[in-house]
N, C-alpha and C positions, 0 to 999 in steps of 0.2 A: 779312633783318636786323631787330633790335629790342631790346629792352629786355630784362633778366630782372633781376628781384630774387630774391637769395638772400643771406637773414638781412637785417640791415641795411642791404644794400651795395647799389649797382645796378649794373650789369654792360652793355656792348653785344656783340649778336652780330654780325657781318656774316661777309659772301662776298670774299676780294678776290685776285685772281691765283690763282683756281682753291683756295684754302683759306680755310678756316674759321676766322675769327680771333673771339676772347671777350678783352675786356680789362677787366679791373675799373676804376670809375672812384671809387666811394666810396657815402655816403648819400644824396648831394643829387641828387634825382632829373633836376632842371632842367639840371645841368651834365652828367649823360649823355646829355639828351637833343640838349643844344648841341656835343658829342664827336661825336654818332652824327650828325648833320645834317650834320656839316662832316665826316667820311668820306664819306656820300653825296653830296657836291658834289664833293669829289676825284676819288673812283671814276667819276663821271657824266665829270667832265674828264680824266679818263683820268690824271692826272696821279700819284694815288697809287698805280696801276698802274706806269705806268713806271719810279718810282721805284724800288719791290718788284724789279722784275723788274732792274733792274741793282745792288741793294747785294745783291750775294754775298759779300760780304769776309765770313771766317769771324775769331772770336775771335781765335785764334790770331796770327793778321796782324796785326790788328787793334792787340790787345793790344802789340805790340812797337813802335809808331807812340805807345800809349799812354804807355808808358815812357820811349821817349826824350822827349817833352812832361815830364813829371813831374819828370825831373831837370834840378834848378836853380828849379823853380816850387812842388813839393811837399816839405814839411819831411819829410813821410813816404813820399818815393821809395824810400828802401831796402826797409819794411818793407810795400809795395804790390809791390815785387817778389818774397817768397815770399808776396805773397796770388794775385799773380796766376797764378805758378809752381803754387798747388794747384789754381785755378780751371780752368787750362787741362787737368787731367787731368780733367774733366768736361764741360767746353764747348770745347775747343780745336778740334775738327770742326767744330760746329755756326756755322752763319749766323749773323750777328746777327741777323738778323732770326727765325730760328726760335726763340732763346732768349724763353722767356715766362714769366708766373709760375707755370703749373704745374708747370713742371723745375724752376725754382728754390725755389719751396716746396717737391718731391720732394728735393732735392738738401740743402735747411735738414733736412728730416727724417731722410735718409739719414747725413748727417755724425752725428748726435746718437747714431747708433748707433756708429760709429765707436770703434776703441782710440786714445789716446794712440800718440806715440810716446816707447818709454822714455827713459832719458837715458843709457845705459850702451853708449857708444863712446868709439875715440878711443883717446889713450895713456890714459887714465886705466885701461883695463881690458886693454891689450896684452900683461900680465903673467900673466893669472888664464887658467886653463884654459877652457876651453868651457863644462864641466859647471857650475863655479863661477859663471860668467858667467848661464847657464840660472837656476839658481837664482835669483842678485840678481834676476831680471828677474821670474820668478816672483813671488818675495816682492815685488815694486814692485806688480808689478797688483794683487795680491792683499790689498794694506795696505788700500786705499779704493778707489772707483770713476775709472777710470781711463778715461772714454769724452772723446770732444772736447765741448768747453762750448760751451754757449751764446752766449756772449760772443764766442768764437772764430769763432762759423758766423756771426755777427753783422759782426765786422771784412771777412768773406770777401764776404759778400752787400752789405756795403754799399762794398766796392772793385768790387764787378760793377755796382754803380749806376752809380759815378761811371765807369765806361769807357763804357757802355752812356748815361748825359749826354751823355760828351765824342763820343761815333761823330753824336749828335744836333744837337749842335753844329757839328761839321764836316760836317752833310747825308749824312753816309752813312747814316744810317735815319732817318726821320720820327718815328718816336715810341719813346720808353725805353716798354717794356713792364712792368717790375717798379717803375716810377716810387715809385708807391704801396704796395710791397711794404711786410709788418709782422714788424717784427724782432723776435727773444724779449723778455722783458722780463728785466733784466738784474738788478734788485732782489734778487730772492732768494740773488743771487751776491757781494752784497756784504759784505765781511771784515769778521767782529767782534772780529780778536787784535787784543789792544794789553796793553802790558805792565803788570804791577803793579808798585808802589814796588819791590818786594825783587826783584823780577825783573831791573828796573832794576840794583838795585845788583849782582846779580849779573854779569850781561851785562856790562857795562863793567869789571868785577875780570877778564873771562874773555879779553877779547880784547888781538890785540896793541897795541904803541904807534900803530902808522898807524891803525889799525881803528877802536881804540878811540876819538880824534878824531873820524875818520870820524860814529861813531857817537853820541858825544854832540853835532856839530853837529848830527844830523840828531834829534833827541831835544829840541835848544834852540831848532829853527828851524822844525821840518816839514817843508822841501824835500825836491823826490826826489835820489833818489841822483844821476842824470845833471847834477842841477843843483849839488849840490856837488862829485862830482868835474871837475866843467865849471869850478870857480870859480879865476880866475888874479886874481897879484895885483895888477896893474892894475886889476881892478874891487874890490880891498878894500882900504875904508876903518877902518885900525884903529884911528887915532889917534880919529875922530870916531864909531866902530862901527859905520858901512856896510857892508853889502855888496849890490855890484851884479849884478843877472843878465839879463846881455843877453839872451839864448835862457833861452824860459819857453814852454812846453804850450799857455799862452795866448795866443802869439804876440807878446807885450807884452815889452817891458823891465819889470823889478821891482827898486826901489831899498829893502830891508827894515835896519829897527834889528838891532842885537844885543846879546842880552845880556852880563852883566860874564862868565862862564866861556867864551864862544865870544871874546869878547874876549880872553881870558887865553892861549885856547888858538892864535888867530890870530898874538899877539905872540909866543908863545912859538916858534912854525914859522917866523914868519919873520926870528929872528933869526941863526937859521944854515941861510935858503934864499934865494938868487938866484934860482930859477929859476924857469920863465914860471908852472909852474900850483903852486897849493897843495897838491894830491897829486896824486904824479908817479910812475915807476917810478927808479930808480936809476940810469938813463941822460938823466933829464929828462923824458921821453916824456909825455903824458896817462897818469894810472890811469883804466881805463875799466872795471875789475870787483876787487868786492871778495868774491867768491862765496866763494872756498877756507877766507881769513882769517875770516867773518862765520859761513861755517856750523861751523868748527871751535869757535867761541868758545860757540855756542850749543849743540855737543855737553857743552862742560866745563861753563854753565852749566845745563846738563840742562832748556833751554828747547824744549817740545816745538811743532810746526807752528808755528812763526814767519819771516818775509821783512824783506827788507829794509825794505819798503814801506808795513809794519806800524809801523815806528818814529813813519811823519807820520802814520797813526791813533792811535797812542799821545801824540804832540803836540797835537796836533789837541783830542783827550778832554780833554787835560788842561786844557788854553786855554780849552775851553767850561766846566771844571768848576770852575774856577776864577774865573769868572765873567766870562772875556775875549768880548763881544759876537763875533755870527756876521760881519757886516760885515767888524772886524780879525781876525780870525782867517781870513777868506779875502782881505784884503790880505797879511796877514804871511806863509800858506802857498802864497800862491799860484793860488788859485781865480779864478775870472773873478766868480763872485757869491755873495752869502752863502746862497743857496737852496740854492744846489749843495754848501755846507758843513752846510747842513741836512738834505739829503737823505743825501748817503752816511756823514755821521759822528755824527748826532744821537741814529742807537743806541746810539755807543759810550758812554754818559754815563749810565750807570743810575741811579747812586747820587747824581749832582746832580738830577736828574729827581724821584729817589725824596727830595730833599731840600724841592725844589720841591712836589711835593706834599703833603708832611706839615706844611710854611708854610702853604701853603693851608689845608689839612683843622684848622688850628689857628684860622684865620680864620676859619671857618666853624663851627665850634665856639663863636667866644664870638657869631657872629651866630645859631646856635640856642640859644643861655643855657645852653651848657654849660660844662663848666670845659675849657681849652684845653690839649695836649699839646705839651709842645716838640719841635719837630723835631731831627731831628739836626743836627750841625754838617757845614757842607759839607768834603766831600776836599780835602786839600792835595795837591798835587804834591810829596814829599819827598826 
């Protein structure tokens, strides 16, 4: 047993139940060597022996003990259950205890090779021939790179953390081995569409009467879509221009203003709807996808690689270029802090930025005695 450094990190090796275990522990050489001491005291009391030798429970088992925990305590049970559903065709054999970081770093790098799965099932395609079918699917892969993202292996690896916590917690293995695992960095994946004025005008000329709603709340407010079609009218205040949202991403209730046209548009629905949610289907029911209506609107407005979710970047831009501080602008959209409206949307803002600095380079001009340059005038939101 002992120490290894490799690159910045330091590493312990030891012997225990007849295998050779390596577990990364980080930089700090003093806390590996305080990890490695206290295996050597286990191992001497036989005790982290023991242990080893009766947590056999494999993933698989595991994993479904996981699940029923989750629902009712995790907002995101459902969507841990197709993490867990892919994990398990890789780990579903294996011990917990054999799962370590160098399968799961193999397994982060394996996925990355990985195709998508297309989108082309279902009724939607029970009509078209086979050959037909081949084709779409051809041209799908073939438009852009269609391998699994980073972000994806990302969600997968960090639902194996948190099982491989909870097995820790309830004493079925002593120690998470991927603890300290380093997930992609996710930066470079972040969206730069957001619409321009005329794109604007168009989109909204293009979709239907529900859609279109839809779409200007979410243009006037930033919310995600889940959050407005989530909204009943029990939590809207129109008379006063509230609205409430009890379930938010950030686990918070969010009480936000509104402006006078979501205002307009709020009175206007509910003057001939009773029923519990603000958009609903035709039977009452929750609307819970507005996919079919939003991408045909943006077929007739000829808006190309655009989402739904593009709209709260395109609110978002215009809030900050507008000169709405980072602070309200992640009150109003719903952010937990303003760093975080800093980091993923601060690119979207070119042209205040590029305003910003030509203020400046004006200032700095009459501080070198030279004759000063007006900047442009900041974008309006039109």
């Amino acid at each position: 047993m002992g120490l290894v450094k490799k690159g910045e990190n330091w590493f312990i090796d030891y012997r225990a139940n007849g295998r050779r275990i390596r577990e990364k522990i980080g930089p700090n050489k003093k806390l590996a060597e305080t990890v490695l001491s206290k295996h050597r005291t286990d191992i001497a009391e036989k005790r982290f022996l023991n242990v080893r030798e009766v947590s056999t429970e494999t993933f698989r088992n595991f994993s479904v003990r996981y699940l029923d925990w989750a629902k009712g305590r995790l907002r995101s049970a459902k969507d841990e259950e197709g993490l867990v559903h892919r994990l398990d065709r890789k780990f579903g054999g294996l011990r917990l205890n054999d799962i370590d970081l160098s399968k799961v770093e193999k397994y982060m790098a394996d996925r990355l090779k990985e195709r998508k799965q297309h989108p082309f099932r279902g009724r939607a395609i029970a009509k078209m021939s086979s050959d037909g079918i081949s084709r779409r699917i051809e041209d799908w892969y073939a438009s852009k790179p269609r391998t699994i993202s980073k972000a994806r292996v990302n969600r997968e690896v960090a639902c194996l953390r948190r099982i491989l916590n909870k097995a820790v917690d309830w004493k079925v293995i002593t120690v998470n081995s991927i603890q300290r695992i380093k997930l992609y960095d996710e930066r470079e994946f972040i969206r730069k569409r957001y619409l321009k004025p005329a794109e604007i005008r168009s989109l909204l000329a293009a979709c239907g009467p529900q859609t279109q709603d839809i779409v200007a709340i979410g243009l006037y407010i930033g919310r995600r879509l889940n959050e407005i079609l989530g909204m009943r009218w029990q939590d809207v205040d129109v008379e006063n221009g509230y609205i409430y949202f009890p379930d938010t991403k950030k686990k918070e209730p969010d009480q936000v203003p509104i402006p006078p046209q979501v205002r307009a548009i709020l009175e206007r629905r509910n003057a001939c709807d009773s029923r519990e949610f603000v958009f609903c289907r035709s039977d009452g029911s929750r609307l819970h996808d507005i996919q079919t209506g939003f991408s045909n609107a943006l077929g007739r407005a000829n808006i190309k690689d655009f989402h739904f979710h593009d709209l709260r970047h395109t609110a978002v831009s215009y809030m900050i270029m507008n000169g709405i501080d980072l602070k309200t602008v992640a009150e109003l959209v719903g952010h937990t802090t303003a760093q975080m409206v800093d980091k993923r949307y601060g690119h979207l803002s070119p042209d205040h930025k590029r305003t910003a600095t030509e203020v400046f380079g004006s200032a700095m001009d009459r501080l070198c005695g030279r004759e000063p340059k007006l900047a442009q005038a900041r974008p309006k939101l039109v």
